[in-house]
N, C-alpha and C positions, 0 to 999 in steps of 0.2 A: 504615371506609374511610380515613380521617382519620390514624388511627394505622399501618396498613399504608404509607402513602405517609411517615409521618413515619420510620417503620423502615427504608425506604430510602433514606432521604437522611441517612445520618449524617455528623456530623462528622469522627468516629474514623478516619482516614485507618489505622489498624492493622487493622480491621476487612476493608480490602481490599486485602491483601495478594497479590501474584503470586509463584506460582512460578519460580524462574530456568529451569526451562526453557520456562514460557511466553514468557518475554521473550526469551530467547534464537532461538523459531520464528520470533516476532513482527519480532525486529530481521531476520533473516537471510529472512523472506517481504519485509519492506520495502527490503531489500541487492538482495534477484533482482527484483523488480519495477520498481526505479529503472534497474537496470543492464541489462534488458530494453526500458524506455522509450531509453533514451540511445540503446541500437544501433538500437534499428528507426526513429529520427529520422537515428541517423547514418547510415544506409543511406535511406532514404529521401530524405534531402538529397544525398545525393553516389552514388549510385546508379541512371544512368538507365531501368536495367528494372526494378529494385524500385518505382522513384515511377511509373512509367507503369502496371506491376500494381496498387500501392493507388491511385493518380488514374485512372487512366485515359488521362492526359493523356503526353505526352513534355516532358521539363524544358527 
């Protein structure tokens, strides 16, 4: 058990190596996700039927 946990945890930073196109999904899922947050606050804040659909409330 001892040795399975020590095989995981190496030092060898080459050992874990990415593919450029996983980084590449990686950066451009975290590009849409951020730039999805921004508008639904910037609609949300300056938007009085958007904020009164997600609150319930009117601004």
């Amino acid at each position: 058990m001892k040795d399975d946990i020590n095989s995981l945890l190496t030092d060898n930073p080459d050992s874990l190596k990415w593919s450029e196109n996983q980084v590449f999904w990686m950066g451009s899922a975290l590009i849409f996700f951020n730039l999805v947050l921004m508008c639904s606050l910037s609609f949300y804040w300056m938007n009085p039927s958007f904020h009164q659909y997600i609150s319930g409330k009117p601004l």
